[in-house]
C-alpha positions as CSV (number, residue, x, y, z in Angstrom):
1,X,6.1,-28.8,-24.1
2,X,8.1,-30.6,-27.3
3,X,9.5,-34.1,-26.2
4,X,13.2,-32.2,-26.8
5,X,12.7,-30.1,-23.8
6,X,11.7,-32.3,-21.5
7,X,14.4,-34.9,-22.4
8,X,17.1,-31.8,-21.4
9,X,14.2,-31.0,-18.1
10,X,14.8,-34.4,-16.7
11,X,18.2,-35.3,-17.5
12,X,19.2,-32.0,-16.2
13,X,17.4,-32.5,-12.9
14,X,18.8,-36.6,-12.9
15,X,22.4,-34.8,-13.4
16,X,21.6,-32.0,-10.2
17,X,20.5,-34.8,-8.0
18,X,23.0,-37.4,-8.4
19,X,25.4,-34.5,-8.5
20,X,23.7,-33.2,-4.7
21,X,23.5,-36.7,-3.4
22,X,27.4,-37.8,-4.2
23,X,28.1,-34.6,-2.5
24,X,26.5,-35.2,0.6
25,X,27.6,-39.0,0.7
26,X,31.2,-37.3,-0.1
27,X,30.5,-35.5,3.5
28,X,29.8,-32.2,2.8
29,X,26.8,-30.4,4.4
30,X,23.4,-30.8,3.3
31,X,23.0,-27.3,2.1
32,X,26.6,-27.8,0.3
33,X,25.1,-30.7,-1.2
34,X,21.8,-28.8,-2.4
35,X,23.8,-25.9,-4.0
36,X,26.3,-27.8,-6.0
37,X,23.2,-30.1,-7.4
38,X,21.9,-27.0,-8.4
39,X,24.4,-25.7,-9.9
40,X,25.4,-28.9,-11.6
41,X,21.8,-28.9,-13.0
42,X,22.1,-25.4,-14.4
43,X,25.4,-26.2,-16.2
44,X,23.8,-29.3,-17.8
45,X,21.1,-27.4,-18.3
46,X,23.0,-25.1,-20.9
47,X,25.3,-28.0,-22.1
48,X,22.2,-30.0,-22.9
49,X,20.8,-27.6,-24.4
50,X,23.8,-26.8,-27.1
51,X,24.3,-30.5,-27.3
52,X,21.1,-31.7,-28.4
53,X,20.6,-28.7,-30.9
């Protein structure tokens, strides 16, 4: 794994979980909180990804 995909790997997951945490502390449900981290990770994911290149 090149050091350019594991830089967008972890600060996608660091965005989904801060993104999942705020969300439950925000008061939605748990499982509210676990799909929008998700899907914030996933859109980072891609905006990483086009960033960085």
């Amino acid at each position: 794994m090149s050091l350019r995909t594991f830089v967008i790997l972890i600060s996608a997951v660091a965005i989904g979980t801060v993104v999942g945490i705020l969300s439950v502390l925000g008061g939605t449900a748990p499982a509210a909180g676990v799909l929008a981290g998700l899907c914030a990770s996933g859109g980072s994911l891609m905006g990483l990804n086009k960033l960085i290149s």
